[in-house]
N, C-alpha and C positions, 0 to 999 in steps of 0.2 A: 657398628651395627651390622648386621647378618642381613645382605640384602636379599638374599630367600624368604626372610619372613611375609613377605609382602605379598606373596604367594603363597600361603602356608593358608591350609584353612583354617578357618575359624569357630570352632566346636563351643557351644554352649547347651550346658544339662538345665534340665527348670530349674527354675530359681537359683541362677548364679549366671554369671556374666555382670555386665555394665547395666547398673540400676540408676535410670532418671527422672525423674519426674517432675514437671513443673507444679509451684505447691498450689496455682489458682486455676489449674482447669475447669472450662466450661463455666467458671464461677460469674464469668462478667457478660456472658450470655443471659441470663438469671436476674440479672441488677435492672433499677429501675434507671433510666440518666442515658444516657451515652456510654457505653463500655471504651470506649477510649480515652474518657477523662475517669471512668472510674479505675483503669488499670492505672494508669498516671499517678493518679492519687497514693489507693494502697502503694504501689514500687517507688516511686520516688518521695513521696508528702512524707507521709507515716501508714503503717503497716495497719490489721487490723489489732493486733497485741497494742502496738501504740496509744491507737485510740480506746479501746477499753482500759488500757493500765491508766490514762489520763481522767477519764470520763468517773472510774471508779476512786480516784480520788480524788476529785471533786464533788462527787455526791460525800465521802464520807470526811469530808473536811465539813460542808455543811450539814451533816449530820453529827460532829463534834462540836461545832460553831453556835448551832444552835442550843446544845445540850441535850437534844433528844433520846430517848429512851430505844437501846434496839427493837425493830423487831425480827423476825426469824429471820427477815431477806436481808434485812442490813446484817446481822451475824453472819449468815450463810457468806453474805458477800466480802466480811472483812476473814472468812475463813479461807476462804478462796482466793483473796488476793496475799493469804500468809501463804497457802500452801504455792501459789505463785512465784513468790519470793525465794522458798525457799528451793524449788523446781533450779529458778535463773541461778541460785550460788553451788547448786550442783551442778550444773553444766558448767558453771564458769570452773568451778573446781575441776571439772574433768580436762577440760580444755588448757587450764593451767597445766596439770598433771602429763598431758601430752605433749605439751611443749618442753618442758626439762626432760622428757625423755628422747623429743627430737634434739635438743640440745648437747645431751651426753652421747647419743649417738654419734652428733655430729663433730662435738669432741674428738670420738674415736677416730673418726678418719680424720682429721684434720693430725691427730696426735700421728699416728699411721703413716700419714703422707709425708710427714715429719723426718721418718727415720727412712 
């Protein structure tokens, strides 16, 4: 490690550098309850993706249970939780897809440090 860098300024152009953001700002300022049980809850219980993926099927479990006839918001809502679906198995695909490539990477230098 170059201990000059520690010293070395640190030049950032808009929009590039180290991007962070916390995903519930000011969200729990907003809520009705105590924001310290509501943070609790979402971050450790279940998130809010959690409880509407649950919530929504339960409504359409009793709405298949009973045999009920859609209407536009139960369609709307079983399109939504398809396009849902199918949202999570692209990202799981992507996230697959990145990991064999840190894996042949890492192949490489392992093969590398080899010889």
């Amino acid at each position: 490690m170059n201990p000059f860098l520690a010293y070395a300024p640190k030049i950032e152009f808009p929009l590039s550098g180290d991007v962070t953001q916390d995903i519930l700002p000011g969200w729990f300022s907003q809520m009705k309850g105590l924001p310290e049980i509501e943070r609790e809850i979402v971050t450790s219980v279940w998130g809010y993706g959690s409880q509407l993926g649950t919530l929504t099927d339960a409504l359409l479990e009793v709405v298949d249970e009973l045999n009920l006839t859609d209407s536009v918001s139960v369609a709307k809502l079983r399109q939504k939780q398809a396009e849902t679906e199918a949202a999570k198995h692209r990202a799981m695909r992507q996230i697959r897809d990145r990991i064999g490539e840190l894996q042949a990477r890492l192949d490489t230098l392992e093969a590398a440090e080899k010889d």
